[in-house]
C-alpha positions as CSV (number, residue, x, y, z in Angstrom):
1,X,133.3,209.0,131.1
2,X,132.6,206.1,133.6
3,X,133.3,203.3,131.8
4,X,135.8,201.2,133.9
5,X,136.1,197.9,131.8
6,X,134.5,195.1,130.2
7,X,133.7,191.8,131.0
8,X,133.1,188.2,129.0
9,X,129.1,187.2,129.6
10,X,130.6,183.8,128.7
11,X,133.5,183.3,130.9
12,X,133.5,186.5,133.2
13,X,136.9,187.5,132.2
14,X,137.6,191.0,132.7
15,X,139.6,193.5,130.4
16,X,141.0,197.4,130.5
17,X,138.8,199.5,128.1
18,X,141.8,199.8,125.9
19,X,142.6,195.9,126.4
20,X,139.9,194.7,123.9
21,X,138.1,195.9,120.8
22,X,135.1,193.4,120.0
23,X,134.7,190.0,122.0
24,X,136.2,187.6,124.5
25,X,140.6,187.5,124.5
26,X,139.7,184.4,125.8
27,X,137.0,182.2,125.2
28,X,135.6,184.5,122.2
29,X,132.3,185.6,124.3
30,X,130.6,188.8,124.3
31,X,131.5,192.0,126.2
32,X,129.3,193.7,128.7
33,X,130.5,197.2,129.6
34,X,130.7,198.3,133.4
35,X,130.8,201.6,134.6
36,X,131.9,203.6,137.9
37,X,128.2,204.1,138.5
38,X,127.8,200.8,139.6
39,X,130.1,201.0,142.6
40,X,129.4,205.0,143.1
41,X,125.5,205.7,142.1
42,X,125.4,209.0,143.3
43,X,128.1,210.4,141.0
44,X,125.0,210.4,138.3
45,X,122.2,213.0,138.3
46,X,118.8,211.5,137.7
47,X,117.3,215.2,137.8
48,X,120.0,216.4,135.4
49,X,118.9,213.6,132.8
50,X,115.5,214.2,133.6
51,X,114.7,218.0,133.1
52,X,117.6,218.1,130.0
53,X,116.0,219.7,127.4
54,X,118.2,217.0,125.1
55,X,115.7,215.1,122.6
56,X,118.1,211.9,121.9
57,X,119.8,209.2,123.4
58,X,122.8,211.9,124.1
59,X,120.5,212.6,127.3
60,X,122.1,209.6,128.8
61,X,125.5,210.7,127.9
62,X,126.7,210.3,131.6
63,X,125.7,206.1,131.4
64,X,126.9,205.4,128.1
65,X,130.5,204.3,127.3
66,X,131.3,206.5,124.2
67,X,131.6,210.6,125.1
68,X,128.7,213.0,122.9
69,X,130.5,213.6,120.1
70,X,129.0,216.3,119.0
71,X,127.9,217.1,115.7
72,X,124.2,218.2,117.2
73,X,122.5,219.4,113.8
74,X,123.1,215.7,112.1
75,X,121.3,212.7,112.1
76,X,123.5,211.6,114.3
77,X,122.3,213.9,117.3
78,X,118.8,213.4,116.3
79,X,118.6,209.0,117.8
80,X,116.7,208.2,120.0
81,X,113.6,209.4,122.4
82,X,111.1,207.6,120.0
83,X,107.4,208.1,120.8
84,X,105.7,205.5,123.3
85,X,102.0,205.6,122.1
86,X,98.9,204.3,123.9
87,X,96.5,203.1,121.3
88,X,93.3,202.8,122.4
89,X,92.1,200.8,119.8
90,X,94.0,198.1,120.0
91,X,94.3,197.9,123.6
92,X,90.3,197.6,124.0
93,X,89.9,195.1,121.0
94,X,92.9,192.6,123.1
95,X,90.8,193.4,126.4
96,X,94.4,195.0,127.9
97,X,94.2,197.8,130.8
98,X,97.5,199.2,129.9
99,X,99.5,198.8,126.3
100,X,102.2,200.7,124.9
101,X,103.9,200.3,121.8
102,X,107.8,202.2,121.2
103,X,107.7,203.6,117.7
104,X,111.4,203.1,116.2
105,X,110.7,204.1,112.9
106,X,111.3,207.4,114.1
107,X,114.6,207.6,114.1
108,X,116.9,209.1,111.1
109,X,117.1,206.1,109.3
110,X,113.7,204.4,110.4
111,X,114.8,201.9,112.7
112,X,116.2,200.5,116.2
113,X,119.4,199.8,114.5
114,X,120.6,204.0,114.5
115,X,120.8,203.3,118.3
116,X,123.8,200.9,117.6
117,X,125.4,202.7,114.8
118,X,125.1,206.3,116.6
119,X,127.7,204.5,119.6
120,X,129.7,203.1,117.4
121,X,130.3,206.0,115.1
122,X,130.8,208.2,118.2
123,X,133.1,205.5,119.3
124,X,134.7,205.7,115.6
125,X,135.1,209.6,116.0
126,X,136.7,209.3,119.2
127,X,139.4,206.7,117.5
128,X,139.6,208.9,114.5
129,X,138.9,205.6,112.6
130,X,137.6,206.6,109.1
131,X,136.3,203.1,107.6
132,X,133.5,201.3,109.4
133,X,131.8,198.2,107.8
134,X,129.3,195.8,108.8
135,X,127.4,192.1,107.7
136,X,123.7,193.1,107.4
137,X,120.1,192.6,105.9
138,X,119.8,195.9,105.4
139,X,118.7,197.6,108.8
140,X,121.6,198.1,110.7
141,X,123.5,198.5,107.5
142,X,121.3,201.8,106.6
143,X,121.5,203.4,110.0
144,X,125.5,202.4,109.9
145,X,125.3,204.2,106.2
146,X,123.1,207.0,107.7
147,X,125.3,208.0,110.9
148,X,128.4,207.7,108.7
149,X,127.6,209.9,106.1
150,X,126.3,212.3,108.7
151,X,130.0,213.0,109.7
152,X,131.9,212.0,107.1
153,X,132.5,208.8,107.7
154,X,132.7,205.7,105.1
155,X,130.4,202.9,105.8
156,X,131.2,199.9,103.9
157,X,128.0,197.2,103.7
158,X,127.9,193.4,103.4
159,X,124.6,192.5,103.2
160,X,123.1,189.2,101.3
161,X,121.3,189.6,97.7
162,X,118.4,189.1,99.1
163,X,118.0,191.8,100.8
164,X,115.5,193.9,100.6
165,X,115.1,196.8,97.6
166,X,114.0,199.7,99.7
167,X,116.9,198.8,102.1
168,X,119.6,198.3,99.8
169,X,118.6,202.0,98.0
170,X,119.1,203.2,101.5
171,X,122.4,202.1,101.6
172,X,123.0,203.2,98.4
173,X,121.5,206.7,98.7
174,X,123.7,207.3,101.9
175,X,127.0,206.8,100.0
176,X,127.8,203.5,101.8
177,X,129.8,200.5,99.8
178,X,127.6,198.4,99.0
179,X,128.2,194.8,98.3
180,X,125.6,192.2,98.1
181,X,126.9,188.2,98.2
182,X,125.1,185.2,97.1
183,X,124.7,184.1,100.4
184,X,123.3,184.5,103.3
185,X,123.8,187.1,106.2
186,X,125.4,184.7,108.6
187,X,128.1,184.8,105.4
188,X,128.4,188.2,105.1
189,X,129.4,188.6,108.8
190,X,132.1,186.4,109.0
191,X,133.0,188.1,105.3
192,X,133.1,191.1,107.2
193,X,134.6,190.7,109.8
194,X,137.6,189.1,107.4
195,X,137.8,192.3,105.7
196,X,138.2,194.4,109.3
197,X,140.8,192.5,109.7
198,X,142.3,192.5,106.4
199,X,141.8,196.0,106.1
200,X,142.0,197.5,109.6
201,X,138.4,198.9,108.9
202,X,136.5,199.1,112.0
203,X,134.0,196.5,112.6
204,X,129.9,197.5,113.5
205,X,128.6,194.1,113.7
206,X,126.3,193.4,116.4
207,X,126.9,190.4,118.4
208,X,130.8,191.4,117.9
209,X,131.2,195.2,118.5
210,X,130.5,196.0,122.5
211,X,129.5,199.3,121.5
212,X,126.4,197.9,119.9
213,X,124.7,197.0,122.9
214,X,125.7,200.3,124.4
215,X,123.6,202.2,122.2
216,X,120.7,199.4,122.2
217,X,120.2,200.2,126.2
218,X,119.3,203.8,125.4
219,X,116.1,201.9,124.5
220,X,115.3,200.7,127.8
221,X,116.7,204.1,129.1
222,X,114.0,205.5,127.7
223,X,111.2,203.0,128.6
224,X,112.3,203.6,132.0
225,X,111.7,207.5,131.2
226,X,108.7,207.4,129.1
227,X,106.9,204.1,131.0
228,X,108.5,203.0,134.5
229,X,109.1,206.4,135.9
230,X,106.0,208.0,134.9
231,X,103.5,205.4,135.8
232,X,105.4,204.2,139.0
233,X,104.1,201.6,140.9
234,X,101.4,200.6,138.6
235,X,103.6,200.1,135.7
236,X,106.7,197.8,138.1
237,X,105.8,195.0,136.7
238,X,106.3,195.6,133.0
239,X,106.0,192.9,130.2
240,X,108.0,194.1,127.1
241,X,107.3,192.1,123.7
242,X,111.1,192.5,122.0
243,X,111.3,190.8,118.3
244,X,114.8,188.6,118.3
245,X,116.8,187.4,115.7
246,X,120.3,187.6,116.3
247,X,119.7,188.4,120.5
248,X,121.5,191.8,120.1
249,X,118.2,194.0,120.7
250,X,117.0,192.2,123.5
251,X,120.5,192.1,125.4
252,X,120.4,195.9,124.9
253,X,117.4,196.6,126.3
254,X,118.0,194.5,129.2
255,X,121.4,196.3,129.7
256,X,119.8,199.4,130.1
257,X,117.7,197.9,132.5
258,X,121.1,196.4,134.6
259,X,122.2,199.8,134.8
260,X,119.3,201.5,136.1
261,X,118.9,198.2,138.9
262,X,122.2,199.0,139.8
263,X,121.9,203.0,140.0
264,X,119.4,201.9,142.5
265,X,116.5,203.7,140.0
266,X,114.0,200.6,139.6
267,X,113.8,197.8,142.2
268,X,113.6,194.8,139.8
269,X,113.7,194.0,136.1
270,X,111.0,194.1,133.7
271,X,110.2,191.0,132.4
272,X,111.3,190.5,128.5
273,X,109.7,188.1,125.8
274,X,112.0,187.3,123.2
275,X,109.5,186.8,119.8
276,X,111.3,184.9,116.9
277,X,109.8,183.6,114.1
278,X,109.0,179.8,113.6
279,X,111.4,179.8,110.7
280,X,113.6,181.4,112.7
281,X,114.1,180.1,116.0
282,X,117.2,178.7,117.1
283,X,117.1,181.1,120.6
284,X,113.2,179.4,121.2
285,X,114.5,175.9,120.4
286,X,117.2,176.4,122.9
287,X,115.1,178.0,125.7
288,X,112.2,175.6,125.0
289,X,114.7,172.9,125.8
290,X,116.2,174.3,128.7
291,X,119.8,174.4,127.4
292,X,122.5,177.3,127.3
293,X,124.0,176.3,124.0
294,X,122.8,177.5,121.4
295,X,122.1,175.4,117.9
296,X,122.3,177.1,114.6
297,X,119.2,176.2,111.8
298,X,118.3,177.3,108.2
299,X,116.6,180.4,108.5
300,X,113.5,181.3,106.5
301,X,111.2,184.1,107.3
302,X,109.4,187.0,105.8
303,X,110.8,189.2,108.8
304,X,114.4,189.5,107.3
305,X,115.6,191.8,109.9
306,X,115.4,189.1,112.3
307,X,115.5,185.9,109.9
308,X,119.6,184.7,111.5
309,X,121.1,181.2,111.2
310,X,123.3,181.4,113.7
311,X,122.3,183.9,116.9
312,X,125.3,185.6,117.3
313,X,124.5,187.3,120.9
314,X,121.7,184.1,121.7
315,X,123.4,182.9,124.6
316,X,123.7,186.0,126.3
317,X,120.0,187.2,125.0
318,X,119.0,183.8,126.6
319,X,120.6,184.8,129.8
320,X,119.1,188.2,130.1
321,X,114.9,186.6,129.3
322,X,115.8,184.2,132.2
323,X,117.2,186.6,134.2
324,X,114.2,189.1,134.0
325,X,111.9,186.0,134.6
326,X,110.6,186.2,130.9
327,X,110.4,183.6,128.3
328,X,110.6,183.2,124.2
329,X,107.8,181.8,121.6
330,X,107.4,182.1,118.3
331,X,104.7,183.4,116.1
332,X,104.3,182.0,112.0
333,X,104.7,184.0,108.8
334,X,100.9,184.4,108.5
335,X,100.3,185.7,112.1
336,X,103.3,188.5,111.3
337,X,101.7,189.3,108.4
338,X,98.3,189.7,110.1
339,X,99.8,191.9,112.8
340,X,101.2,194.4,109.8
341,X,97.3,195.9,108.8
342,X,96.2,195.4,112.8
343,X,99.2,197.9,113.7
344,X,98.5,200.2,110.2
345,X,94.8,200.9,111.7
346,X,96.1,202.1,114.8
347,X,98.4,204.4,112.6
348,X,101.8,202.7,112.5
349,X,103.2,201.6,109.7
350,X,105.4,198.6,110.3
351,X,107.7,196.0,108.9
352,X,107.3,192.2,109.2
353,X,110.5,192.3,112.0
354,X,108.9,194.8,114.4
355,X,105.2,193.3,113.6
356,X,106.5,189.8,115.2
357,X,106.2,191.9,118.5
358,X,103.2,192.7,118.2
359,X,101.9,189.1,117.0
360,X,103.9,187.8,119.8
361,X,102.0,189.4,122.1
362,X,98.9,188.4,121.1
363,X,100.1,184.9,121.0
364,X,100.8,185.2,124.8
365,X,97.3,186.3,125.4
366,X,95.8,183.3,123.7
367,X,98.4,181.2,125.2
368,X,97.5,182.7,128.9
369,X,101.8,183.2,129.0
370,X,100.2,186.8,129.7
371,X,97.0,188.0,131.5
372,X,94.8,191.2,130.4
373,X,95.3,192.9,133.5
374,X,98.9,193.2,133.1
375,X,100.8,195.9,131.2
376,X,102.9,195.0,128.2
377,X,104.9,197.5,125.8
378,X,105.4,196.6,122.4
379,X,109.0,197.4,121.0
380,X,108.3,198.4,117.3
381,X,111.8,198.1,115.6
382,X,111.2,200.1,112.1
383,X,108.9,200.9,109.4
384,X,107.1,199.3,107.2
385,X,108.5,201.5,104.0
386,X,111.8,198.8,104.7
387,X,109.7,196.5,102.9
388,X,107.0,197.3,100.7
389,X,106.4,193.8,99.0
390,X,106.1,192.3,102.7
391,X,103.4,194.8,103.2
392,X,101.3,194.4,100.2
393,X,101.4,190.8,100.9
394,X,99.7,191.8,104.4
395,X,96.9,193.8,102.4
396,X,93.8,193.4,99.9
397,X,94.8,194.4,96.9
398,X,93.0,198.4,95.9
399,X,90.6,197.6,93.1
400,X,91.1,199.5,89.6
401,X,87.9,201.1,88.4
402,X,87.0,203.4,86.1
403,X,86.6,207.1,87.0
404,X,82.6,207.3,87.0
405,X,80.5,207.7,90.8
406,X,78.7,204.2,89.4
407,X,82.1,202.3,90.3
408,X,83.2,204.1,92.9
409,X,79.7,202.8,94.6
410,X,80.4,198.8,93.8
411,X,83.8,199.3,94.9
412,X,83.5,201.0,98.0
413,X,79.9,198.9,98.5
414,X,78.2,201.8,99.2
């Protein structure tokens, strides 16, 4: 495995692998990983990767900083290599040339969030740690639940009362320990990560665990793949639309994207956009104002899955936007909701989190932040059976008639 040792994105302090578990010794800051590969690019196969007949992220095995641990007919082995689709529908009716959208709620548990868990159950495995629990609104908690139970693992879940239904009956229906607090989720993480402590329970939380990100780059591994190494030159310079709450997804994706720079396999960084909510928008408010710190709000969106207080990876999400030369904005309730049926008749089924992409993106074309003639992907983060209610808000109502061809007529107005 090449992973040499990790480093603070805060402070740039460097530690042994087996130094550190979750953040900063020193100043409490996230971890990067760093690998061999970076000094040595040639000691990774690009043609290997690319002709392996391996349909998850254990493709990348050789980049990623947990071994393949195995267990190939589980959900566990089944992550990753999402479909990117091209529809033509929506690309003529925004007057694009080129859109993609990533479809996460393909994966075993329907969203992004498996790619996290899968690294950090591996990583669990390889520790022969039994317990792992997490602080969540219900995503990553699921694909935690989902990747546990697939190897026999306990997942116990922290996730506020709010939480969605469907969500919290996928926790539930995985076997996880479930606990819901009258709270919010910034107060079930630091509950959580009280009770790693208190119980030596290993700790999934994203902004916390370095492994998280790890298994959030397979994402832009696969962009690269699917998009940037297919397309070549015409596709270099990439927009990608990424919905961001706590900053964990986005500084994922852009780590993938590090890696492949410094393999020496793209020549620059796509450009990220970092889509928040308005109600939720403490990484925008900081960006907007040209400022590294990061100021926690009161949270209130539909989009739960990205709907965060306090950004717990913002500082270094804020880094990576400015680094790839992208920016942040902010779309409203009402425009996420909108972007929900737009998506459905194109065929995907989405929930309010991964419809603020979308909605972002379309905000960027009437904002001229993005031109026509560029291409964009769209980074879908799970499906819209998450969260029912949110979508039959989005919709007209069907109307009830009676069974006779008369009504069926009036209703269908035809």
């Amino acid at each position: 495995m090449p992973l040499s040792y990790f480093q603070c994105s805060e402070c740039g302090q460097c530690f042994e692998p087996d130094q550190v578990t979750y953040n900063c010794l020193t100043c409490g800051g996230n971890l990067d990983a760093h690998f061999s590969f970076e000094e040595n690019p040639d000691e990774i196969n690009q043609s290997a990767i690319l002709e392996s007949g391996e349909a998850s992220i254990w493709r990348y095995a050789p980049l990623l900083a947990a071994p393949d641990p195995g267990f190939n007919n589980t959900p566990l082995h089944q992550v990753g290599l999402t479909p990117v689709y091209q529809p033509e529908s929506l690309r003529k009716s925004l007057g694009m040339q080129e859109l993609w959208i990533k479809d996460e709620s393909r994966n075993p548990s329907a969203s992004f969030k498996d790619r996290a868990s899968a690294l950090v159950v591996a990583r669990a495995i390889e520790s022969d740690i039994q317990t792992i629990i997490a602080a969540s609104t219900g995503n990553a908690g699921a694909a935690l639940a989902c990747m546990a139970a697939s190897v026999g693992k306990q997942a116990v879940i922290i996730a506020p009362r709010s939480a969605p239904p469907a969500k919290v009956a996928q926790l539930l229906t995985f076997g996880a320990r479930v606990v819901l607090v009258d709270g919010n989720y910034d107060q079930a993480f630091d509950l959580s990560i009280e009770a790693s402590h208190e119980f030596g329970w290993y700790n999934r939380n994203t902004g916390y665990n370095p492994f998280t990100v790890e298994g959030k780059k397979t994402a832009g591994l696969e962009i690269w793949e699917q998009v940037l190494h297919k397309r070549g030159k015409s596709a270099q310079n990439l927009t990608i639309f990424i919905p961001v709450g706590d900053g964990n997804i986005l500084s994922g994706v852009a780590k993938g994207f590090v890696d492949l720079l410094a393999l020496g396999w793209i020549e620059r960084l796509p450009r990220l956009v970092g889509v928040q909510a308005e109600g939720s928008a403490a990484i925008y408010n900081a960006f907007k104002a040209g400022v590294n710190e990061i100021t926690p709000l009161r949270a209130k969106t539909v989009a739960d899955s990205i709907s965060v207080d306090l950004p717990r990876d913002g500082e270094r999400a804020l880094k990576r936007v400015n680094q790839s030369g992208g920016y942040y904005l902010t779309v409203s309730d009402q425009e996420i909701l909108q972007a929900i049926p737009r998506l459905g008749k194109a065929g995907l089924f989405v929930e309010p989190a991964a419809a603020a992409a979308f909605a972002g993106l379309q905000a960027a074309l009437r904002q001229g932040l993005h031109q026509s003639d560029e291409p964009a992907l769209v980074l879908c983060t799970g499906s819209g059976l998450k969260d029912i209610n949110a979508a039959m808000r989005a919709v007209e109502p069907a109307p009830i008639i009676e069974p006779t061809l008369k009504q069926l007529k009036e209703a269908l107005h035809v």
